[in-house]
N, C-alpha and C positions, 0 to 999 in steps of 0.2 A: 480976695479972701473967700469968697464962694465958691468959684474958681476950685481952691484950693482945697478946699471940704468937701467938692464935689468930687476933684481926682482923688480924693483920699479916700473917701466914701466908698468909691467903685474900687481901689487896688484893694480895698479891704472885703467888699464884695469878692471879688474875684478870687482873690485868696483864701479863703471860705469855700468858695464854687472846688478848689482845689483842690483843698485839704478834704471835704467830702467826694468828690471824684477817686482821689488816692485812698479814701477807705474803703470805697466802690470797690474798686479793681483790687485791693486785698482782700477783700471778703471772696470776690470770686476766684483769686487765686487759691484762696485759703478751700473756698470749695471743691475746684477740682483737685486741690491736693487728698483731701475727705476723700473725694471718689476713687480718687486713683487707690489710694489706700482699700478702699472698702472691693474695691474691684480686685486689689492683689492679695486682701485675705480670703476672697472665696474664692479664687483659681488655685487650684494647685501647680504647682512650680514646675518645671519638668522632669529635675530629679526624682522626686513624689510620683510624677506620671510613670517614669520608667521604671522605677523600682515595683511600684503596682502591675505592669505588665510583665514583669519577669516574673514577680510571683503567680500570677495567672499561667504561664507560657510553665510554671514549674509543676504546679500543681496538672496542670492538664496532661504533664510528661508523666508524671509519678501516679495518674490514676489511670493512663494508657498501659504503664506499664502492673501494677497490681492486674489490669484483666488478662492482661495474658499471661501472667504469673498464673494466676485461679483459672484460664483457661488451660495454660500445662497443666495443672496438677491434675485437673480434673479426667486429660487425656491421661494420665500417667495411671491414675487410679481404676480407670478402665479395663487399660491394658494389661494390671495386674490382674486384674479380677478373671479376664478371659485367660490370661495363660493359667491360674490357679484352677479356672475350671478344666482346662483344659487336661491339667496336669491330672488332675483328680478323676476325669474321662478315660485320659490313657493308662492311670494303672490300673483303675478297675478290667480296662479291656485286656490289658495281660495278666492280671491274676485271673479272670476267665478264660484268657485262651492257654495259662497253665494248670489250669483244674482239670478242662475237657482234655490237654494231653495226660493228664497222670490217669484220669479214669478214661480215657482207650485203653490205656497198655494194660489197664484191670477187665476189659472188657470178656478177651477169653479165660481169664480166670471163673471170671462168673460164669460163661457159657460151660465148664467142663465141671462147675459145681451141680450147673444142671442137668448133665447128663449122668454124672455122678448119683446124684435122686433119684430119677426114672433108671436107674442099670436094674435089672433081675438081678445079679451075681452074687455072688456067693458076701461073707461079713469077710474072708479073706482078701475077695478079690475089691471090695469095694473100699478096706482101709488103705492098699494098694493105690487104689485111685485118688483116693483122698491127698496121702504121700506126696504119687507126682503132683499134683493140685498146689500142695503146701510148698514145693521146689520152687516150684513154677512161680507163683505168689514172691516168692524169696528174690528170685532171678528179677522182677518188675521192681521189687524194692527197690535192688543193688541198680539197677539201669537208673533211677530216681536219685541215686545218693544216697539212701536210706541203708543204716545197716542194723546189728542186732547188737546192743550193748554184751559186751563180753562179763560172764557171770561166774560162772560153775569152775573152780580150783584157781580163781583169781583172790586177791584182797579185798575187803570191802570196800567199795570210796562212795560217800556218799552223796557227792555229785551226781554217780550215774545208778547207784543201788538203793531198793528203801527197804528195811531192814522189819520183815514179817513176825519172821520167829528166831530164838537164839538156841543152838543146840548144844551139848556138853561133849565134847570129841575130843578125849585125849590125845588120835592118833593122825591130826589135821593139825597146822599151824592154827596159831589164835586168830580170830576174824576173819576167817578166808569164808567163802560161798561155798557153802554146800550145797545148794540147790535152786534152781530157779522156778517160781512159783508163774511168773509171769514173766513174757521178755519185752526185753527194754527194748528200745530204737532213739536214734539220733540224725541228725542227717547231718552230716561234714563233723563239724566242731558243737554242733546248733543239739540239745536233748529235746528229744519230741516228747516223751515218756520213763521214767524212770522204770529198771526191772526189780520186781518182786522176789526178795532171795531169803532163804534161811543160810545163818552165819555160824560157824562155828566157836566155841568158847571152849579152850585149851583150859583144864583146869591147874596143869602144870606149869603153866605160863602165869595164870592167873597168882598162884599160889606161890611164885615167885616172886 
């Protein structure tokens, strides 16, 4: 009977010993599963890794590329500005090297104005001189392209004529030049000056 209550005693011991052994060992599996957990929320996964390095590897392309966007442009903006100036260099230098050619070809005009001043000669011989002077002046025009608006027995037109005075001329068509007060010039197609005319007024034309 002792015996008996003593084997009992210890299987019951022992199973006891067991049953807290086996909650031993779930507790600590139950903890590495905790850790394991706690460990896989603060890593990130690899998808997450590589998704993050592409957008790095993107952003670093897309901000390579804006500099040398902003680095063209900046060449681009340069090279405009040199050829504008440069443009701006070159026609000033040919509208000066076609000023100095139209004032040569004036040059002996002036020269024979001045010897025209200093002449002794007579007021015949010096309106003479004048004359060829005034040809001469004419001919350097026409070399230039420069001509003299056509006035005196034409019609008026007010493109090339500005109208001074109006005179009463029965025996002139109406509006035609009677006179040029001043003369006009153009060059090609281009009015440099309009000429100064008195116009005729037909009074029969009128009174028609």
């Amino acid at each position: 009977m002792t015996e008996n209550a003593t084997y009992t005693g210890n299987e019951t011991g022992n199973t006891e010993k067991q049953q807290a052994q086996n909650l031993n060992n779930t507790g600590d599996d139950m903890k590495v599963d905790a850790n394991q957990d706690e460990l896989t929320e603060g890593t990130p996964s690899t998808a997450v890794t590589e998704t993050m390095t592409g957008l790095h590897e993107e952003c670093d392309r897309l901000r390579a590329e804006r500099d040398s966007l902003l680095d063209r442009l900046a060449r681009l903006q340069a090279e405009f500005d040199n050829a504008r100036k440069r443009e701006q260099r070159e026609r000033a230098d040919y509208r000066s090297f076609a000023i100095g050619d139209a004032v040569e070809q004036f040059l002996p005009v002036l020269d024979n104005f001045k010897l025209a001043l200093s002449s002794k000669g007579s007021a015949e011989q010096l309106r003479t001189g004048v004359e060829l002077i005034a040809k001469q002046m004419d001919e350097v025009l026409r070399s230039l392209n420069v001509t003299p608006v056509e006035t005196v027995g034409h019609p008026f037109d007010p493109r090339f004529h500005e109208a001074l005075e109006s005179v009463e001329r029965p025996d002139v068509p109406d509006h035609q030049v009677i006179e040029e007060t001043r003369r006009g010039y153009r060059i090609k197609d281009r009015l440099l000056r309009p000429a100064l005319v008195k116009i005729a007024v037909n009074p029969n034309v009128s009174e028609a």
